[in-house]
C-alpha positions in Angstrom: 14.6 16.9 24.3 15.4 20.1 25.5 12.3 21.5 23.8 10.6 19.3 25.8 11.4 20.0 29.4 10.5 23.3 31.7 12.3 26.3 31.6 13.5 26.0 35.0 14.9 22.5 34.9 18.4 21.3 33.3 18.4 18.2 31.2 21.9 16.0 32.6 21.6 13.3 30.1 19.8 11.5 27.5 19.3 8.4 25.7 18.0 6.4 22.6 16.1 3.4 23.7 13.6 1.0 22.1 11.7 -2.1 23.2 9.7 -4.8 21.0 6.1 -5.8 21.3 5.8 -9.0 22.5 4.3 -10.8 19.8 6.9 -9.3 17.0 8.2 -12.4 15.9 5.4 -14.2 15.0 3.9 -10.9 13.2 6.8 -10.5 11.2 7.3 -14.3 10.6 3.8 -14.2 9.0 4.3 -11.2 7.1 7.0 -13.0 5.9 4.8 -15.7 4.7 2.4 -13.5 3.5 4.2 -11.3 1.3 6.3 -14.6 -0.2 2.8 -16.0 -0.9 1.6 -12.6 -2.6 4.9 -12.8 -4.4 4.8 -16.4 -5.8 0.5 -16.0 -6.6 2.0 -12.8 -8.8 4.4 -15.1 -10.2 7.6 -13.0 -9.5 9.8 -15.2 -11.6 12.4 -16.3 -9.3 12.9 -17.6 -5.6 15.1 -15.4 -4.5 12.3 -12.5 -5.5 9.5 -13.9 -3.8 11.9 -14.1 -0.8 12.8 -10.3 -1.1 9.3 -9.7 -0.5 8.9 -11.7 1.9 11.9 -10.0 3.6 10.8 -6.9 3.0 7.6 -7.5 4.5 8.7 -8.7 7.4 11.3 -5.3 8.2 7.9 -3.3 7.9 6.5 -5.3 10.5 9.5 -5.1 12.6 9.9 -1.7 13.0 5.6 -1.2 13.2 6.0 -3.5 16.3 8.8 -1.4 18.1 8.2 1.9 20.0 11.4 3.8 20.1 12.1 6.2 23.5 14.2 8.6 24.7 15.4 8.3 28.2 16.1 11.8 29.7 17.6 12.6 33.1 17.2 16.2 34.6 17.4 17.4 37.6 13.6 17.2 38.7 13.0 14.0 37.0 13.5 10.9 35.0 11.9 11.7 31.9 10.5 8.8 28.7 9.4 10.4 25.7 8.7 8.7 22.3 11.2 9.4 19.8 10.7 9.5 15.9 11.6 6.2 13.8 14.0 8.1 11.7 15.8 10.3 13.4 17.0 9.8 17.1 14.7 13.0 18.1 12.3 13.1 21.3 8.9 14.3 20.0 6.8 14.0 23.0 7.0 13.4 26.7 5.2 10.2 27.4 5.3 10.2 31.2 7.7 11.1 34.1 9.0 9.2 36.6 10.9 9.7 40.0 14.6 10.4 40.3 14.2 7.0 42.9 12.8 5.4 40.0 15.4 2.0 38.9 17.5 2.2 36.4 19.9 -0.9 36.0 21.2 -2.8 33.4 19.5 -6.3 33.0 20.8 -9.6 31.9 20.7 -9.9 27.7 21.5 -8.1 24.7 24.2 -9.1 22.3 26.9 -7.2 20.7 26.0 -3.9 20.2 23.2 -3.6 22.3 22.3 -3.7 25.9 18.9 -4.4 28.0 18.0 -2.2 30.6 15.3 -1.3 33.1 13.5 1.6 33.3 11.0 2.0 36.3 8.9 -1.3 35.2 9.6 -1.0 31.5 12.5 -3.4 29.7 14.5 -1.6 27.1 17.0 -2.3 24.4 20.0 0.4 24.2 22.5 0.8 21.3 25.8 0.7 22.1 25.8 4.9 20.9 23.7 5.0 24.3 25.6 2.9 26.6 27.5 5.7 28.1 24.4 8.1 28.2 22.7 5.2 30.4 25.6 4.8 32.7 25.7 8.7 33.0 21.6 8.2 34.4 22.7 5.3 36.4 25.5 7.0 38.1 23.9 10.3 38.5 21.0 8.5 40.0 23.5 6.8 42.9 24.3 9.7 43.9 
């Protein structure tokens, strides 16, 4: 991310984020179908096969319906840019916003990850991340 900003500005902190479309589950429940349906019409010879593909199907759509972020705090703004699938690497600023922009952590999330707001946007945060969103919440308070 530090490619990313202005020479003149320090980055404080960053974090890997993600949010879902919407309509993800029902896109990959009828990949899911799909795919089985391609598998059993190609007469993949067992269950367990066709359900693989199926499976399989439905992971693609998964991660085709998720935009993956990195939150950035420096100390002229709050910065989201989108981050590669694979790696956890900004490769773009999106947009700025504010340092007054919110930032707080939101009911849900499970285990290992967290939901947080962003300015208006909802995000998911690994638990790798947790401390880097803290860090931008507390800096922010200040």
């Amino acid at each position: 991310m530090l490619r990313l900003t202005h020479e003149s500005e320090s980055l404080k902190q960053a974090a890997y984020v993600w949010s879902r479309h919407r309509l993800m589950v029902p896109f990959a429940a009828a990949a899911f179908v799909a795919l089985a349906a391609v598998a059993w019409w190609a007469e993949l010879p067992t269950w367990s096969a066709r359900i693989a593909v199926g499976a399989a199907g439905a992971a693609v759509a998964v991660n085709a319906t998720t935009d993956y972020r990195v939150i950035g705090l420096s100390d002229e703004r709050l910065i989201v840019a989108q981050a590669s699938r694979i790696r956890q690497v900004a490769r773009s600023i999106l947009h700025d916003l504010p340092l007054t922009a919110p930032v707080s952590p939101e009911a849900g999330g499970g285990f290992v990850t967290t939901t947080w707001k962003v300015g208006d946007a909802m995000y998911t945060v690994p638990r790798a991340s947790q401390i880097a969103m803290e860090d931008i919440r507390a800096s922010k308070l200040v």
